[in-house]
C-alpha positions in Angstrom: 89.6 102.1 75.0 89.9 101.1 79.0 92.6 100.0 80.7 92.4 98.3 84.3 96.3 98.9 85.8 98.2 96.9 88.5 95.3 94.2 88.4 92.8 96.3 89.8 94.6 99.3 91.5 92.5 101.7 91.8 93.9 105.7 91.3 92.2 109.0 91.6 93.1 112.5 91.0 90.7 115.9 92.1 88.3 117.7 89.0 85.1 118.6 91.6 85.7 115.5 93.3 88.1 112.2 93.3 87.4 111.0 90.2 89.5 107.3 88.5 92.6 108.0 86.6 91.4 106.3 82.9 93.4 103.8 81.4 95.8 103.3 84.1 98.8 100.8 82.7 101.1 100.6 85.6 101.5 102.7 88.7 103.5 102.6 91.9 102.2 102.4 95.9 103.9 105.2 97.6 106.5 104.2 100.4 106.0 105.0 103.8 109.5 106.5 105.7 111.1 108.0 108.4 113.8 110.0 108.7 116.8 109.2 110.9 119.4 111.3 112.3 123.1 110.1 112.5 123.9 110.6 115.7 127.0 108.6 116.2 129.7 110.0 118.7 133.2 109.5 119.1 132.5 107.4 122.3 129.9 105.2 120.9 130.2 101.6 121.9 130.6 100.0 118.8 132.2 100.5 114.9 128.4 101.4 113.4 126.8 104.0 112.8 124.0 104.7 115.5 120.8 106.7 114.1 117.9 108.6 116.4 114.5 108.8 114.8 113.6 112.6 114.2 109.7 112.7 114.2 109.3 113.3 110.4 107.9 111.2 108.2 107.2 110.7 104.5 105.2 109.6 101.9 107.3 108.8 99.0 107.0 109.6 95.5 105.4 107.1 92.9 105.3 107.0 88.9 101.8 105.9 87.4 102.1 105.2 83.5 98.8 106.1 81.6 97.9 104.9 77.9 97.4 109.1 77.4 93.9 110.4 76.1 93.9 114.1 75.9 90.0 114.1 76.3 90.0 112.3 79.2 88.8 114.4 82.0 90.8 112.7 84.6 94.5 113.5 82.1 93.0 116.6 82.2 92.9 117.4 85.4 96.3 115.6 85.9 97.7 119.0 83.3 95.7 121.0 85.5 97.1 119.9 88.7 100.8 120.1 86.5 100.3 123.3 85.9 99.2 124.8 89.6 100.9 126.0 92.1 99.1 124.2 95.1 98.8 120.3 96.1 95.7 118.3 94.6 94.1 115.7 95.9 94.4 111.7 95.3 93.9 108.6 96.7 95.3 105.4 95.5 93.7 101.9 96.3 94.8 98.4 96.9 93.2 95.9 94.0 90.7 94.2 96.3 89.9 97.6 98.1 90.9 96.6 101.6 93.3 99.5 101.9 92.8 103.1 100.3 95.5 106.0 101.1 94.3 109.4 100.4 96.9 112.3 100.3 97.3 115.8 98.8 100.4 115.9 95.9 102.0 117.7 93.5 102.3 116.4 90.0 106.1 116.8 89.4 106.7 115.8 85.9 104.1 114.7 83.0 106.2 112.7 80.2 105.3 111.4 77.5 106.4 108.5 75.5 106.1 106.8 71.8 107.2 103.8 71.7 107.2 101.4 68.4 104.4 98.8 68.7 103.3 100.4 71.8 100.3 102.6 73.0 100.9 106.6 73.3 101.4 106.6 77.0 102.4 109.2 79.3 104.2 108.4 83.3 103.2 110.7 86.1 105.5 111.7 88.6 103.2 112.2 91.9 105.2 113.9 95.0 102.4 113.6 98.0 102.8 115.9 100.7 101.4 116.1 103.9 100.3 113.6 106.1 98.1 110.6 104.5 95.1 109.1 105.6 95.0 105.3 105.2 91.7 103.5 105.6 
């Protein structure tokens, strides 16, 4: 049994090469941010808080749910990627494929859930790292 998640969204995960993430139920863009210093002083002009941008920038972490097949190769290769040490790489991609971000991650957690009257599923925490590269 297939499952198209997020009308379309398309998600891959490295075994070779990027290959789809199967029955994909619901999954989550990751943000873009930046992080800002405080940097108010007691002679600043005004009441607020003032904030200096420091350079760095993130890609935030997302959740995908899966309806879980053990022998699917691409849950597979999410275990495999669980259980290494190093970042694996993914892309994620817009439902009418205008926009594809590709980025190296960690998977952080893997958890499973049973839920009455519901399909065996599993959600994915994915923590990129790096910089991305959005096409």
């Amino acid at each position: 049994m297939a499952f198209q998640g997020g009308h379309g969204v398309v998600l891959k995960i490295t075994s070779g090469s990027l290959i789809v993430v199967t029955n994909l139920m619901d999954v989550s863009f990751p943000e873009q941010a930046k992080f800002l210093a405080e940097a108010t002083f007691h002679d600043s002009a005004s009441a607020y808080l003032e904030y200096i941008d420091t350079g760095l920038r993130e890609l935030t972490e997302m959740e995908a749910t899966v309806a879980w097949d053990s022998a699917a190769t691409s849950h597979a290769a999410i275990l495999t990627s669980f259980a290494a040490t190093t970042a694996v790489g993914m892309s994620i991609e817009d439902p009418n494929g205008d926009e594809v971000i590709a980025f190296n991650a960690h998977i952080k957690k893997v958890g499973r859930v049973a839920k009455s009257r519901e399909l065996y599923s599993c959600v994915i925490t994915i923590q990129p790292t790096g910089g991305p590269t959005i096409t």
